[in-house]
C-alpha positions in Angstrom: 0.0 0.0 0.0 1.8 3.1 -0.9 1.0 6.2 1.0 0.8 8.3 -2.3 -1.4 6.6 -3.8 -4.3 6.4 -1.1 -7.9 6.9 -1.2 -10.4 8.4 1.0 -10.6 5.6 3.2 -6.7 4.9 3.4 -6.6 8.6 4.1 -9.0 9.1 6.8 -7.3 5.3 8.3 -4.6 7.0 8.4 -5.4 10.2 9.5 -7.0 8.8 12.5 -3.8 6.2 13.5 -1.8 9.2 13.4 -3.8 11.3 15.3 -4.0 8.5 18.4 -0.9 8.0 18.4 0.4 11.6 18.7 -1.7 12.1 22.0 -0.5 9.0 23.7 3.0 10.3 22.4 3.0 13.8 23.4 1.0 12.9 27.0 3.6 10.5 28.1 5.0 11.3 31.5 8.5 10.5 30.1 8.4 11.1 26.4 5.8 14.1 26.2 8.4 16.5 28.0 9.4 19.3 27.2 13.0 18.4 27.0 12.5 16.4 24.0 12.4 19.2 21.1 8.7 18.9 19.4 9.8 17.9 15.6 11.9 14.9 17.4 8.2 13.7 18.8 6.4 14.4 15.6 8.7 12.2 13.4 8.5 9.5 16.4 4.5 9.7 15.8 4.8 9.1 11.8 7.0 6.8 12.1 5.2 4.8 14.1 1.9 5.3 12.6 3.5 3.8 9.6 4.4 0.8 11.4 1.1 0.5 12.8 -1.1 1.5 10.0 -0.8 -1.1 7.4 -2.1 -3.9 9.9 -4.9 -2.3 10.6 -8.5 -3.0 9.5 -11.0 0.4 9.3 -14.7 0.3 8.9 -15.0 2.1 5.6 -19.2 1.8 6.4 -18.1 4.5 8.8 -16.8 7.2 6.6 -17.9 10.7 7.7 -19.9 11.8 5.4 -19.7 15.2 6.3 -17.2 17.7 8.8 -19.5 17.0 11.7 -19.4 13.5 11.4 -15.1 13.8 10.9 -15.0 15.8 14.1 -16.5 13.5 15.8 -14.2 10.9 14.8 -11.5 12.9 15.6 -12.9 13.7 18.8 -12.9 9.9 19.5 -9.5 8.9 18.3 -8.6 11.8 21.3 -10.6 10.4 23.6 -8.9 6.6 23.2 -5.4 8.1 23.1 -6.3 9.9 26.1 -7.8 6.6 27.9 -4.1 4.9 27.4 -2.1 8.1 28.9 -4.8 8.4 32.0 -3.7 4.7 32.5 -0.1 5.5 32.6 -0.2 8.6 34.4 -2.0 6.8 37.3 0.6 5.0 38.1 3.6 7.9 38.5 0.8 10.2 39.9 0.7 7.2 42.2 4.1 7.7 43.2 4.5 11.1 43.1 1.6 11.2 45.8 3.2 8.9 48.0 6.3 11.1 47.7 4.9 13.9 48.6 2.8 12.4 51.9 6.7 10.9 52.5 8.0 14.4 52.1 5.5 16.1 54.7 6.1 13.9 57.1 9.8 14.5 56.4 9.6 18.1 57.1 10.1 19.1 53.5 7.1 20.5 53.5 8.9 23.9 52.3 11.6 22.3 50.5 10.7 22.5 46.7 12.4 21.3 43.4 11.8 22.3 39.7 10.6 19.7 37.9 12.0 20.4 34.1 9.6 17.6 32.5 6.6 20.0 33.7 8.0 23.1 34.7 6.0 22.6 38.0 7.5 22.5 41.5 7.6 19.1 43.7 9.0 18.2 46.7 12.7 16.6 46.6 11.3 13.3 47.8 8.3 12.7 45.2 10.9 14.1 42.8 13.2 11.1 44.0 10.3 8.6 44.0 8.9 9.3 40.7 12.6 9.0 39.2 13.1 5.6 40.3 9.7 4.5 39.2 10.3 6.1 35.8 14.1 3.9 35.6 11.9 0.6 37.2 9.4 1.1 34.4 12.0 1.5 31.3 14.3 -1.4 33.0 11.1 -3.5 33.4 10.4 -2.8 29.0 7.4 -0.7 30.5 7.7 1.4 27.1 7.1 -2.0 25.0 4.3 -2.9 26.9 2.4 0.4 26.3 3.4 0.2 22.7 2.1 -3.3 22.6 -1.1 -2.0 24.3 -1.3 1.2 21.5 -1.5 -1.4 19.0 -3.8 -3.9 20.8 -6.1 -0.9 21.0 -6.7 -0.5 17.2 -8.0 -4.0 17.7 -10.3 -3.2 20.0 -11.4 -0.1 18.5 -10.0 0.5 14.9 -10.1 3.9 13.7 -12.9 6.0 13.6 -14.5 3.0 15.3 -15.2 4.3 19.1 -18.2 3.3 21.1 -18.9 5.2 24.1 -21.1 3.1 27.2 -22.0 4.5 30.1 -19.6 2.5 32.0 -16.6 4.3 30.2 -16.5 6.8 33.3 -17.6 4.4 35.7 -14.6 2.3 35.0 -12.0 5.5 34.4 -13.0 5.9 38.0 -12.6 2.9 39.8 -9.1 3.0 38.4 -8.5 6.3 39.5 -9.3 5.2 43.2 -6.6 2.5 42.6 -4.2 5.2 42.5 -4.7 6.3 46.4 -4.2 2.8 47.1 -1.2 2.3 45.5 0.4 5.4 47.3 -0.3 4.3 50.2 1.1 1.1 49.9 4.2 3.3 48.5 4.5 5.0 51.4 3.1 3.2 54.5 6.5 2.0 55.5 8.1 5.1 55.7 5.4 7.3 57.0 5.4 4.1 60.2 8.8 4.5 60.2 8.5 8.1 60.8 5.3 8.1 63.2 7.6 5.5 65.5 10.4 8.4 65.4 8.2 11.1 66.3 7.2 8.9 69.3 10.5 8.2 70.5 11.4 11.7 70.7 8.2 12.5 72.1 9.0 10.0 75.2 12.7 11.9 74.9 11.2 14.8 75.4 9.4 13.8 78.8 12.0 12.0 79.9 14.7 15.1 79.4 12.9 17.9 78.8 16.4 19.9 78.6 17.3 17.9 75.6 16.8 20.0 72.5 14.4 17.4 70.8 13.8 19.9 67.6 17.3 20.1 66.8 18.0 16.3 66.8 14.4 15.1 65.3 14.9 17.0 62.0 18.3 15.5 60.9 16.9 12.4 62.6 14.1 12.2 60.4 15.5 12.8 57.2 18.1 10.0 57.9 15.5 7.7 58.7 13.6 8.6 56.0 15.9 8.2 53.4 17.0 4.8 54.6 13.5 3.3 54.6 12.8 5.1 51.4 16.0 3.3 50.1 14.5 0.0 51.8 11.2 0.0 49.7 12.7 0.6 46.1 12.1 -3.4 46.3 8.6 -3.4 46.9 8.4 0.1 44.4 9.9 -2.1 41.6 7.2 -4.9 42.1 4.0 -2.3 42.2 5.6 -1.1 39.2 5.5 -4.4 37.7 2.3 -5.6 38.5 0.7 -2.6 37.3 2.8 -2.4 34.1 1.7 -6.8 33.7 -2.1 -5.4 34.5 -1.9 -2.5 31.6 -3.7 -4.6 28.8 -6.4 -5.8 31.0 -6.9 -2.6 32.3 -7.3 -0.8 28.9 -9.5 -4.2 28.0 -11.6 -3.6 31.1 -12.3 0.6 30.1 -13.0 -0.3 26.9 -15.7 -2.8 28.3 -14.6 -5.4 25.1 -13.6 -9.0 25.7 -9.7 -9.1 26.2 -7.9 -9.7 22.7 -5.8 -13.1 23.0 
């Protein structure tokens, strides 16, 4: 099939790939920064719309037949791409929140880093969180399996093919509750860590009140901190797993189709 020589419904197939792709592309927590230059994203999103595109099937029975019915599509092809990244971004929003409850109870409540993927300041221990989930999910071939679930989704749903139920929110957020789950799973074993500190120098405290309890708790706290942070990387690396082996029947479950085998 050569891409020269297409007609309308090549075209539109086409069209529409290329358009789902390039939201999951530019959304991605890790590729949709703003340190990668735009052009170096949009020749990523041809390319592989090209190697997706010719093993596609489209339902030429649902050519728009006019602009209304070609924004719609559009609008749909948006709203799938978008489904995928929402997936994704659960999971590092995941970790970011339990960074950030790991952070309060630090005291870094007031300590703040630029983030340079969003231009949006975090604190320095979601930062630290998020970047070793984002290095778990690459070593783990987390990118391959969100490619492999961007292609498995034109089987689902081929272009210009969406269905909307009722249950499409309805599932978006049962998965979204997932994500306070999962950060406090993240973060339970430091923030115990950290209550058991706080008690100790409370009983320090009544036991020598003379004792300057402020000035040892802080770097006390940090140090403790950091080491139990350090101490669940291991169970980090298997949330990150599981959710990355649960991203197909995830995207199977919002789409409310029968899982593709």
């Amino acid at each position: 099939m050569e891409l020269l020589s297409l007609n309308v419904t090549e075209f539109y197939s086409f069209f529409l790939t290329a358009i789902r792709v390039s939201l999951v592309v530019f959304l991605l927590p890790f590729f949709g920064a703003g340190t990668i230059p735009n052009p170096v994203k949009g020749a990523f999103c041809v390319v592989l719309s090209l190697a997706l595109w010719p093993r596609l099937s489209f339902p030429g029975t649902m050519l728009p037949q006019d602009t209304l019915g070609l924004i719609l599509m559009i609008c749909g092809e948006l709203v799938l791409g978008l489904i995928l990244d929402i997936l994704i971004h659960f999971l590092f929003s995941a970790v970011m929140m339990g960074g950030h409850m790991i952070g309060f109870s630090m005291g870094f409540s007031m300590m703040n880093v630029l983030d340079p993927m969003s231009g949006t300041q975090d604190s320095v221990t979601a930062q630290f969180m998020y970047q070793c989930s984002l290095l778990i999910f690459l070593a783990l071939n987390g990118h391959l399996f969100l490619l492999t679930g961007l292609a498995e989704s034109f089987q689902l749903v081929p272009p210009g093919g969406l269905f909307i139920t009722p249950s499409l929110a309805d599932s978006i957020l049962v998965f979204a509750g997932s994500l306070f789950t999962l950060a406090i799973k993240i973060s339970a074993p430091v923030l115990a860590s950290l209550f058991l500190v706080d008690l100790a120098l409370a009983l320090v405290s009544r036991a020598a009140p003379q004792m300057n309890v402020i000035q040892i708790g802080f770097p006390l706290k940090i140090g403790v901190g950091f080491l139990f942070m350090t101490l669940t990387l291991t169970a980090l690396a298997h949330y990150v797993g599981d959710y990355i082996a649960d991203l197909g029947p995830m995207y199977t479950a919002v789409m409310n189709r029968p899982p593709v085998r």
